[in-house]
C-alpha positions in Angstrom: 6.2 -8.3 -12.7 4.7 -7.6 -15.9 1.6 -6.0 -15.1 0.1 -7.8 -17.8 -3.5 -7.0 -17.8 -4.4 -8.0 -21.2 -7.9 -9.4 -21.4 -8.0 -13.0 -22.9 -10.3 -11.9 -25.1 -11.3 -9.8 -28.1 -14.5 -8.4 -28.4 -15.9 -8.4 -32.1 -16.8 -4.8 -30.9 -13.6 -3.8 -30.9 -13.5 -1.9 -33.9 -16.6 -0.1 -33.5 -16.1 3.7 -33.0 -14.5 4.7 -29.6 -14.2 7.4 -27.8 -11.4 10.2 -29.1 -10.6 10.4 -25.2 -9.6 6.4 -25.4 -6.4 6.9 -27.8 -5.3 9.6 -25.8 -5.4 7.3 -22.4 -3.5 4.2 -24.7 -0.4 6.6 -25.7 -0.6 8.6 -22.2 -0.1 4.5 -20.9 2.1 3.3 -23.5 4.2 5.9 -23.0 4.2 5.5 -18.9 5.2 1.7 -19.4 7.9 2.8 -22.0 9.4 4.4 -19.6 9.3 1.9 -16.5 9.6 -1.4 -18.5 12.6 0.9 -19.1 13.9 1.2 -15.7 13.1 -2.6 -15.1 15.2 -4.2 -17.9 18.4 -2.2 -16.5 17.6 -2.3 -12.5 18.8 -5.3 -11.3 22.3 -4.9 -13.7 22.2 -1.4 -12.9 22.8 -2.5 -8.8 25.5 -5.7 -9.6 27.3 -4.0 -12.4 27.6 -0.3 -11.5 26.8 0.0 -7.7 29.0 -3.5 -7.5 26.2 -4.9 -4.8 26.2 -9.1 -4.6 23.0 -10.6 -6.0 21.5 -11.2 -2.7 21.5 -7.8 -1.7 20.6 -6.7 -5.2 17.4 -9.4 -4.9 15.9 -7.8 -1.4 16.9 -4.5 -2.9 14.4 -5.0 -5.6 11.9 -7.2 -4.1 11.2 -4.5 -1.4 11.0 -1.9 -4.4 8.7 -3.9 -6.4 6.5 -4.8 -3.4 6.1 -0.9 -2.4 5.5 -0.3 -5.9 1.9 -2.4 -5.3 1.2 -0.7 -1.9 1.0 3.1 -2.7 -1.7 3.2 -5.4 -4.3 2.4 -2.5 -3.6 5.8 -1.1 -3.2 7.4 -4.4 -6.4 5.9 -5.7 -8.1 7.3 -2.3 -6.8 10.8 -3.0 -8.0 11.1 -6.6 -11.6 9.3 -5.3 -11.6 11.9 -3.0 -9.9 15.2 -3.8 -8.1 15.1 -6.6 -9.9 13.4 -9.6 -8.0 11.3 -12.0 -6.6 13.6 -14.4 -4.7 15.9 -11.6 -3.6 12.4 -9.8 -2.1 11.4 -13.3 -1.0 14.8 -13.6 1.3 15.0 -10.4 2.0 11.1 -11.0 3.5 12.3 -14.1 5.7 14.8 -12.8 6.9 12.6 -10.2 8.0 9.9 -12.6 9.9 12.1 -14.8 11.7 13.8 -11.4 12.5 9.9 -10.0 14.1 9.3 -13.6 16.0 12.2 -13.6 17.3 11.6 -10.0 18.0 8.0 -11.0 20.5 9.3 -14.3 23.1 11.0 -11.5 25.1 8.2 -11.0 24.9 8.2 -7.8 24.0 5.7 -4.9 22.2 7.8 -2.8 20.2 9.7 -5.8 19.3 6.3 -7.2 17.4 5.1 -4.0 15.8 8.6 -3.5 14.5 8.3 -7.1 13.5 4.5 -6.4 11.5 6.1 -3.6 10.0 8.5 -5.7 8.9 6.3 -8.1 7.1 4.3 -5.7 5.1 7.6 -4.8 4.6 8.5 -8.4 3.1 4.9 -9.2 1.1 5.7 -6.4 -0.8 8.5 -8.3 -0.3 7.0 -11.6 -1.4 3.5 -12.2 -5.0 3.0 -10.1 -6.3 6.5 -12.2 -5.5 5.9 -16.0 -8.0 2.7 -16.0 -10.3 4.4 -13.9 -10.8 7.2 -16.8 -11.3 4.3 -19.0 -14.0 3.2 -17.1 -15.3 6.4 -17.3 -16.0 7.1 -20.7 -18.4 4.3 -21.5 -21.7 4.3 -19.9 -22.9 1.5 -18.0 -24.2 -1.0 -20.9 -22.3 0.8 -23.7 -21.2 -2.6 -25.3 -18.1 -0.5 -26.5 -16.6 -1.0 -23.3 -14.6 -4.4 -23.2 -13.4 -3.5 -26.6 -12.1 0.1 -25.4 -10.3 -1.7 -22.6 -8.7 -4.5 -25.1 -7.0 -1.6 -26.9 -5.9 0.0 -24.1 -4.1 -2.9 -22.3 -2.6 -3.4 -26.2 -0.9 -0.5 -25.1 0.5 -1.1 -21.6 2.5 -4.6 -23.9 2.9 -2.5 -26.5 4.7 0.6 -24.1 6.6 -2.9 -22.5 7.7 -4.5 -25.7 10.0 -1.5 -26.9 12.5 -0.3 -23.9 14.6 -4.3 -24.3 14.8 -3.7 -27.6 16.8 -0.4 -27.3 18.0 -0.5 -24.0 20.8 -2.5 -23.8 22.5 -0.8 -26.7 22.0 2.8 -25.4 23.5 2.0 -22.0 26.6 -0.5 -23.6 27.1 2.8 -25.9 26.2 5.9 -23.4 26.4 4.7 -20.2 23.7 3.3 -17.1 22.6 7.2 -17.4 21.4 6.9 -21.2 18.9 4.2 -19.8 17.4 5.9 -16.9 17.3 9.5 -19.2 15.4 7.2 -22.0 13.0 6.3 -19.4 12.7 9.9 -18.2 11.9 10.8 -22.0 9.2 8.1 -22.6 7.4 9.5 -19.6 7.9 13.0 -21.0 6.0 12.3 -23.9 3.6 10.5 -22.0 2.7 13.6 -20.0 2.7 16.2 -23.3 0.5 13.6 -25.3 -1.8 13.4 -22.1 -1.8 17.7 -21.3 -2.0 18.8 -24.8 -5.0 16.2 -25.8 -6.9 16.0 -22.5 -9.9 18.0 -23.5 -10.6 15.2 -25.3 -11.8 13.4 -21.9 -14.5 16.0 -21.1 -15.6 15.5 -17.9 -14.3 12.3 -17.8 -12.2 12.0 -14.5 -12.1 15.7 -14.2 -13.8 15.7 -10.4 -13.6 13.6 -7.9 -16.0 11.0 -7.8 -16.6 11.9 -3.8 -17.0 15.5 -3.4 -15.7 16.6 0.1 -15.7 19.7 2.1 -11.9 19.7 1.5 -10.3 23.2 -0.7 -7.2 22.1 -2.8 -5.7 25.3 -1.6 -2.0 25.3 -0.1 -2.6 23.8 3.2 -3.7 21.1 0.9 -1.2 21.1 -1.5 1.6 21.7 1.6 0.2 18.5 3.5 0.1 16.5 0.2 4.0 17.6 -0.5 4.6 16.7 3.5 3.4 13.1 2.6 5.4 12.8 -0.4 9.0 13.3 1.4 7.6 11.3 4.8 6.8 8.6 1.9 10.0 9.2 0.2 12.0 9.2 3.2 10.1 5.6 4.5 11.0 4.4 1.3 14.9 4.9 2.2 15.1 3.1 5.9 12.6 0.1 3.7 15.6 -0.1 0.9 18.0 0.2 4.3 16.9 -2.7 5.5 14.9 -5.0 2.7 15.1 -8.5 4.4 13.0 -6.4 7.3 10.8 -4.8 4.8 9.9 -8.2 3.5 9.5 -10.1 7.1 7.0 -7.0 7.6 5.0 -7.3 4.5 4.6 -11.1 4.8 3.4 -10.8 8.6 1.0 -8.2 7.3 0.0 -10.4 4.6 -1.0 -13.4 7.5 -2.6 -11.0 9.2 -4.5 -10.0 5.8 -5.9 -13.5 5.4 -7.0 -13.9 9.1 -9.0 -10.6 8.6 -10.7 -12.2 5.4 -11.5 -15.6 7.3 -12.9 -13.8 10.2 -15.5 -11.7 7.6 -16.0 -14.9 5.9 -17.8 -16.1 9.5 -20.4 -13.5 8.6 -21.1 -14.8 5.4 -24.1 -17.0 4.6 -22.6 -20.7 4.0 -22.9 -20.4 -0.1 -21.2 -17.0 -0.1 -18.6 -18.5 2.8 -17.3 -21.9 1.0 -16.9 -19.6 -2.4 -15.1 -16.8 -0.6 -12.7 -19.1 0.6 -12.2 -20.7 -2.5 -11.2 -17.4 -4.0 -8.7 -17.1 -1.1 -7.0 -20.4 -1.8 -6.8 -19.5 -5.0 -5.0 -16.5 -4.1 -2.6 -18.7 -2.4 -1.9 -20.6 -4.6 -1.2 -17.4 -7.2 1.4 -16.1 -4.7 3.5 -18.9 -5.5 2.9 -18.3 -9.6 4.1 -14.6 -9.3 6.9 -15.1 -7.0 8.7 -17.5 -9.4 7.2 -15.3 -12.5 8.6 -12.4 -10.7 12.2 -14.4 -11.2 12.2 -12.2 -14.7 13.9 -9.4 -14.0 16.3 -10.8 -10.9 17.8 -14.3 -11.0 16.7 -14.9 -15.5 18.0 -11.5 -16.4 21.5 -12.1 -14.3 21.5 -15.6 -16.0 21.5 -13.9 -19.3 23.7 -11.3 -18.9 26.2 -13.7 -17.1 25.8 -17.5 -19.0 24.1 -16.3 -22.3 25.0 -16.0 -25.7 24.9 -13.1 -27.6 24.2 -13.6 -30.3 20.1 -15.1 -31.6 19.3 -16.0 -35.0 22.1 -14.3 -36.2 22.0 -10.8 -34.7 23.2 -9.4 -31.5 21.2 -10.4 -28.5 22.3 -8.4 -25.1 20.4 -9.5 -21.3 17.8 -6.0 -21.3 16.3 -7.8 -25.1 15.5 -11.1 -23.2 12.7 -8.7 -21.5 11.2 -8.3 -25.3 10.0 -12.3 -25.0 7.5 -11.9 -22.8 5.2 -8.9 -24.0 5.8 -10.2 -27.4 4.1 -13.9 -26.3 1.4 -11.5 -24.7 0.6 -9.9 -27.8 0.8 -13.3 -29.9 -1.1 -15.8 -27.9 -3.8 -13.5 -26.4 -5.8 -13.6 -29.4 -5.5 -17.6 -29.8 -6.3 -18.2 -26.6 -9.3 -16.2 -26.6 -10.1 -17.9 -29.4 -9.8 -21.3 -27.9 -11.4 -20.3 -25.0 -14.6 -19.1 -27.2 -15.0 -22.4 -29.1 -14.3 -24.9 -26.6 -16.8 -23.1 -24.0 -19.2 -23.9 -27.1 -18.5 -27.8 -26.8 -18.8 -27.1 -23.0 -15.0 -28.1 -22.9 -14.1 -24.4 -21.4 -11.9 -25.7 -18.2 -13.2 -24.4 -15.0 -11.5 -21.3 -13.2 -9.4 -23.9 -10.9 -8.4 -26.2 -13.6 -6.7 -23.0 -15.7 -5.0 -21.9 -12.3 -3.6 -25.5 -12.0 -2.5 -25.2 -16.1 -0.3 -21.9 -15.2 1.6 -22.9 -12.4 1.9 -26.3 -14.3 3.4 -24.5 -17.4 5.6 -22.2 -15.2 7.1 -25.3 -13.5 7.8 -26.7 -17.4 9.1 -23.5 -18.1 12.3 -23.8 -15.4 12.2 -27.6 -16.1 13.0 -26.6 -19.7 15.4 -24.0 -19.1 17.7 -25.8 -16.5 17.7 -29.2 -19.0 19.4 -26.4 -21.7 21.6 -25.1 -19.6 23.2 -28.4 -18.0 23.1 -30.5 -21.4 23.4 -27.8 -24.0 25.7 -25.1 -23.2 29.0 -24.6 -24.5 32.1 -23.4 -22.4 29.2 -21.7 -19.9 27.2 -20.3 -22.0 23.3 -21.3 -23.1 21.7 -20.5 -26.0 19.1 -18.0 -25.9 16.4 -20.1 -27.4 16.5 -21.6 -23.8 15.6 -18.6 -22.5 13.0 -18.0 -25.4 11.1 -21.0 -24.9 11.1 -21.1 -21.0 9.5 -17.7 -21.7 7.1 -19.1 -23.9 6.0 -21.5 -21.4 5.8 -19.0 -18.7 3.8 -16.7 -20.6 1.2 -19.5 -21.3 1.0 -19.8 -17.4 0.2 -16.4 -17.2 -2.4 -15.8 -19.4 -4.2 -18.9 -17.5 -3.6 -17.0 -14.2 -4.0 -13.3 -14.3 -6.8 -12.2 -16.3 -8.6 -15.5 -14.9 -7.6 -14.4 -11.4 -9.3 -11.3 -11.9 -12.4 -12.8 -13.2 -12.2 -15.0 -10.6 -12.6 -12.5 -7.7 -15.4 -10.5 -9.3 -17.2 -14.2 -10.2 -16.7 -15.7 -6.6 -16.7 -12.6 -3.9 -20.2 -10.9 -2.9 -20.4 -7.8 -4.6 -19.9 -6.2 -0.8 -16.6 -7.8 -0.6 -15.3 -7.7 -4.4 -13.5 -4.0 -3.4 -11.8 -6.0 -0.8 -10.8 -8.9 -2.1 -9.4 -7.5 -5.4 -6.8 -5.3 -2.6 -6.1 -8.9 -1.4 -5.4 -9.6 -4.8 -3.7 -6.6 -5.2 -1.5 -7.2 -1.8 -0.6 -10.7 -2.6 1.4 -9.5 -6.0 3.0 -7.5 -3.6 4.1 -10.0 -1.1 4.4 -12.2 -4.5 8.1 -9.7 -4.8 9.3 -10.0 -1.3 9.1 -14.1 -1.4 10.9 -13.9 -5.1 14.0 -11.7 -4.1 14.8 -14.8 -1.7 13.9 -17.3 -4.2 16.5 -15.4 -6.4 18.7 -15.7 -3.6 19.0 -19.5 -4.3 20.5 -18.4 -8.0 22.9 -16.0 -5.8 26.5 -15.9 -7.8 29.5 -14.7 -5.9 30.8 -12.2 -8.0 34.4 -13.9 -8.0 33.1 -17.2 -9.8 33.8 -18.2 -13.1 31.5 -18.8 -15.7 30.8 -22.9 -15.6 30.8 -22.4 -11.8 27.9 -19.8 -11.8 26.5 -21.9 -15.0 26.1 -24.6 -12.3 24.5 -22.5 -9.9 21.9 -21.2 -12.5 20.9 -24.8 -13.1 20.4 -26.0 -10.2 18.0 -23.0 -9.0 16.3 -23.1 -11.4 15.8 -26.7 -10.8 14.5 -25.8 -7.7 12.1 -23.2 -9.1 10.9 -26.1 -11.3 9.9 -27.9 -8.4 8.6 -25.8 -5.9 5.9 -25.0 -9.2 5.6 -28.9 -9.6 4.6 -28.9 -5.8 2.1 -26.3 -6.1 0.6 -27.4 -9.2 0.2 -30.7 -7.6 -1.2 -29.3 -4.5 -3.6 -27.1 -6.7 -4.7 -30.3 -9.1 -5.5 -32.6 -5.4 -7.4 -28.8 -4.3 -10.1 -29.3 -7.6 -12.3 -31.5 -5.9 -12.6 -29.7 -2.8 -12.7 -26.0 -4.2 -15.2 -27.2 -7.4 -17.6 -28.7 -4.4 -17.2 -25.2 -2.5 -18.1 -22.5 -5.7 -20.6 -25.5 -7.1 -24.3 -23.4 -7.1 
């Protein structure tokens, strides 16, 4: 998934002065998502088209990556709260990344799925500390703040809107390697820009924020390494056996919600009917990312397979379908803050629930659109990319309603006690979001033997299906409003 975390809105305070220490954290970020929007346009083509796997193994294979990828910054998080600070998590994080590239651009099976593993580790460290130092170097009311963060999400879409634009042609020219070393190299300059400016942060970050009795000596640093190959090596027997991996994180995700119901009991009834509010609106997100998360599986095997190549004129390969949907990030943020701004003054500003029922609706007009191009309007097998284009359009509309919303939405309807919580709920339900895509992707599952109007057929009718299974769920969100606007209704 695109971790699109792009605030809906910018702050007129945006330009004011900002900290030096801010530009340093957007290029040290950019940089970072270079390099793994990198890895993510060439995965899934990587596994069918060099390790010769069949889609459906090739799906679980990346579901249980991508799910693993949302688990480990818990523990990384914990270990820079408590003994390593931000700037040495981002620090190892770094190094990690660059080794897991490196690993990845051997050409080899069992190199690949140790870097995977790596990766997962380095993410870990990486992703939960960068925003944290953001937070950091603002004081509580500095009203500097929202406008600091704008700009730094500009660059986590900005990092994302570069690697489709190059990547297909460096691999088609160099070889899979080219890709995974360009990644490798955007994460190099991450790291240099990040050591050679970070005395620009202070003190920001520098500790951690719980001191403990703990030395970073070597027993430290030796138990730390331990963890990273026991993590690693986990890593391998999940990517082993993926369908397993999924079944585990699912059951883990029911037994998630039944821990939140049970704390809800303890809640005072006002705090109780809005908490579980919040939690159907989870739900109902889970299905949003897991047909979102169809991007980078069943779209981008569509496109490399029943796609033209050619877009207003130019050459178009699969990776530059990935540029669509920062690019609609980037473009429609700032009109729908907008909107948002001056209908909220006509007290026309649709409630949380209402935008939640908007983006699943546009994701299922999204696949809707995209399976009417390909049946009606494709020539010998092959569709258009504006297809592709404007499905992304529409899905990219349904995100912006869901994801900053659905963050706002936990920190508006949890108790402060429980907002920690229920943002890791959050959090986990992207997770299991991955695991339930790579066997919706399964449905768009080609045999590798098929001609193109055969897997043409197969394309269209999945996505069909996507279409509806969104449909469903916006329709079960819309009959939801009453019941959840009665339940967060002061």
């Amino acid at each position: 998934m695109h971790t699109t975390e792009l605030p809906h809105a910018f702050p007129p305070n945006i330009k004011e002065a900002q900290p030096k220490g801010l530009y340093l954290l957007f290029f040290t970020e950019l940089w970072e998502r270079f390099g793994f929007y990198t890895l993510q346009t060439i995965i899934i083509l990587y596994m069918t088209k060099a390790l010769l796997m069949q889609d459906a193994e090739a799906n679980l294979l990346y579901a249980a990556f991508s799910a693993l990828l949302y688990l480990t910054p818990t523990i990384g998080g914990y270990l820079a709260d408590r003994h390593l600070g931000f700037q040495r998590a981002i620090s190892i994080g770094g190094i990690l990344f660059i080794s897991a590239y490196l690993l990845c651009a051997l050409s080899n099976e069992r190199f690949f799925f140790l870097g995977l593993g790596l990766l997962i580790v380095a993410n870990g460290f990486f992703k939960p500390t960068v925003s944290s130092i953001v937070g950091e170097l603002y004081k509580e009311n500095d009203a500097r703040r929202e406008g600091g963060f704008t700009i730094f999400y500009m660059g986590i879409n900005v990092g994302a809107l570069i690697p489709p634009l190059i990547a297909g042609g460096l691999v088609a020219k160099y070889g899979w390697h080219a890709g995974f070393l360009l990644a490798a190299f955007g994460m190099l300059l991450g790291q240099l820009t990040f050591q050679f400016g970070r005395k620009r942060l202070g003190e920001a970050g520098l500790h951690p924020k719980y001191q403990t009795k703990t030395k970073l000596g070597f027993l430290f640093y030796s138990l730390l390494c331990l963890g990273i190959v026991v993590c690693v090596g986990l890593c391998q027997i999940a990517f082993h056996y993926p369908k397993m991996t999924a079944y585990l994180i699912e059951i883990a995700g029911v037994v998630i919600v039944v821990i939140v119901l049970l704390q809800l009991l303890k809640l005072p009834l006002k705090e109780r009917k809005k908490m579980f509010a919040a939690l159907l609106l989870i739900i109902i997100s889970i299905a949003f990312w897991s047909l979102y998360n169809q991007a980078f599986t069943s779209l981008m095997l569509f496109a490399d397979r029943n796609m033209e190549k050619q877009f207003l004129g130019m050459p178009f390969t699969a990776e530059a379908t990935q540029f669509f949907n920062p690019f609609f990030i980037i473009a429609l943020s700032p009109l729908l803050s907008r909107l948002w701004i001056k209908m909220d003054k006509h007290t026309l500003n649709p409630s949380i629930q209402l935008k939640f029922f908007f983006g699943v609706f546009f994701m299922s007009a999204g696949f809707f659109l995209l399976a009417f191009g390909a049946t009606y309007f494709s020539h010998l097998g092959m569709t258009a990319p504006g297809w592709l284009g404007a499905s992304y359009l529409l899905q990219t509309m349904g995100e912006l309603l869901i994801s900053p919303i659905g963050l706002a939405m936990i920190t508006v309807l949890c108790p402060k006690k429980m907002v920690g919580m229920m943002m890791g709920v959050w959090f986990f339900a992207q997770a299991m979001s991955f695991t339930i895509g790579g066997f919706l992707a399964n449905i768009a599952a080609v045999p590798q033997t098929l001609s193109v109007e055969a897997s043409l057929a197969i394309y269209s009718h999945a996505f069909t299906t996507y279409g509806i299974i969104a449909l469903v769920m916006s329709v079960f969100s819309l009959a939801l409003l009453p019941l959840i606007y009665k339940m967060t209704r002061e």
